[in-house]
C-alpha positions in Angstrom: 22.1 6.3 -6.8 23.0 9.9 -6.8 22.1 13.1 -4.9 20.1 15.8 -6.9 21.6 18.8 -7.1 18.2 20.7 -6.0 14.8 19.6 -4.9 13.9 20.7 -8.0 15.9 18.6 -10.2 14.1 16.1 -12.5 13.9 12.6 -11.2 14.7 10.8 -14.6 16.5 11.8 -17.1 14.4 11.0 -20.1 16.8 11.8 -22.6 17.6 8.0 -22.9 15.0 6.9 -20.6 14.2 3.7 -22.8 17.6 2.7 -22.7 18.2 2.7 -18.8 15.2 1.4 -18.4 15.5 -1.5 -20.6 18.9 -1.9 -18.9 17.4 -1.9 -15.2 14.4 -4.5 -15.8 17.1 -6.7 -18.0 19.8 -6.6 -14.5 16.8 -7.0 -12.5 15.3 -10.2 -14.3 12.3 -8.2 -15.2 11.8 -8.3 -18.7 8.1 -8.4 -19.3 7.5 -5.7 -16.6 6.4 -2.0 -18.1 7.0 1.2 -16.5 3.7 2.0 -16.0 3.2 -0.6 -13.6 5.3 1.4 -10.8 2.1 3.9 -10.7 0.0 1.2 -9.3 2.3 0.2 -7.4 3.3 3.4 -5.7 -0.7 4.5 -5.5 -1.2 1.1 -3.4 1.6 1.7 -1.2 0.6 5.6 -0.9 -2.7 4.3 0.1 -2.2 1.8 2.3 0.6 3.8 4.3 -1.5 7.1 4.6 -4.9 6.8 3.1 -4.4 10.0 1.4 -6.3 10.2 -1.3 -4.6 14.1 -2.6 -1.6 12.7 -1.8 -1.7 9.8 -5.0 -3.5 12.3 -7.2 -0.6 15.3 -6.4 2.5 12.4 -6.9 1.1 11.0 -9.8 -0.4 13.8 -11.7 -3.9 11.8 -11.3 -6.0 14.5 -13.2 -9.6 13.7 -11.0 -10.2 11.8 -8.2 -11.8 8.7 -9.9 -8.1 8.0 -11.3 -6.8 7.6 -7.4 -9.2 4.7 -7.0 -8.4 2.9 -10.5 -4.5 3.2 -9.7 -4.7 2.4 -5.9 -5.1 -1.5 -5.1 -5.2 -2.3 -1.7 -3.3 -5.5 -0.9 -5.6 -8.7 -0.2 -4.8 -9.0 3.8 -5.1 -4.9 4.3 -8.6 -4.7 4.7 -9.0 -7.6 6.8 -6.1 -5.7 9.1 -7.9 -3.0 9.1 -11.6 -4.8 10.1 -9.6 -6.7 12.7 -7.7 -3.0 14.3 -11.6 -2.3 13.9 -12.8 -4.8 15.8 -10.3 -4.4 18.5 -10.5 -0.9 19.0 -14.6 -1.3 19.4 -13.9 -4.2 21.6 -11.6 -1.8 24.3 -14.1 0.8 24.2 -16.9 -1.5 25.2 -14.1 -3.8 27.7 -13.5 -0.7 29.4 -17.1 0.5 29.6 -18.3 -2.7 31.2 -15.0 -3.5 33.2 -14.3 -6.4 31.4 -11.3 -8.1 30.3 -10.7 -8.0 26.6 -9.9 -11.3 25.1 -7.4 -11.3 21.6 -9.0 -11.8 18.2 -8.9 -15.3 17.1 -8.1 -15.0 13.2 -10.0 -18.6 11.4 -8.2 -18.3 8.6 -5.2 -18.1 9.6 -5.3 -20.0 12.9 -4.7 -24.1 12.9 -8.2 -25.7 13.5 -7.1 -27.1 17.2 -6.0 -24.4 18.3 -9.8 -22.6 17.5 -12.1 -21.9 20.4 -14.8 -24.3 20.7 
């Protein structure tokens, strides 16, 4: 890696783009993968970290809104973290409400059957 010599420098150099790229995916053991795949994957990370929405459309040129949704996939386990931080903010409000104690979340998928409550 190397500095750029100004925040405004170009990223790539796409004067021989093919070849460096080619070069990359072959040191990398990546042969079959295409370019275009890092926009996905840099919309699902872009959504999952912020949930910015102008944020994937302004770093990857998206031209409308409907583009953001078709690039950014959200990881299979990052909605259910999301219902369960849900759950467990809901659950504190109500805990503290009614002065109870709040109990963790139990997840059934991912917890051993014994170890379940009955």
């Amino acid at each position: 890696m190397k500095v750029l010599p100004s925040p405004e420098s170009p990223v790539f150099d796409f004067s021989n783009f093919r070849k460096l790229w080619n070069k990359a995916r072959k040191e990398a053991g990546v042969d079959g993968f295409r370019f275009y795949g890092l926009r996905h994957t840099c919309a699902s990370h872009v959504m999952m970290a912020s949930g910015n929405h102008a944020a994937v459309q302004g770093l990857l040129r998206l031209k409308t809104p409907g583009l953001v949704m078709r690039y950014g996939h959200l990881a299979p386990g990052f909605l259910r973290q999301i219902a369960q931080s849900l759950d467990q903010r809901l659950f504190l409000k109500v805990a503290e409400s009614a002065q109870i104690e709040p109990k963790a979340i139990t997840n059934p998928i991912t917890t051993p059957v014994e170890a379940l409550p009955v």
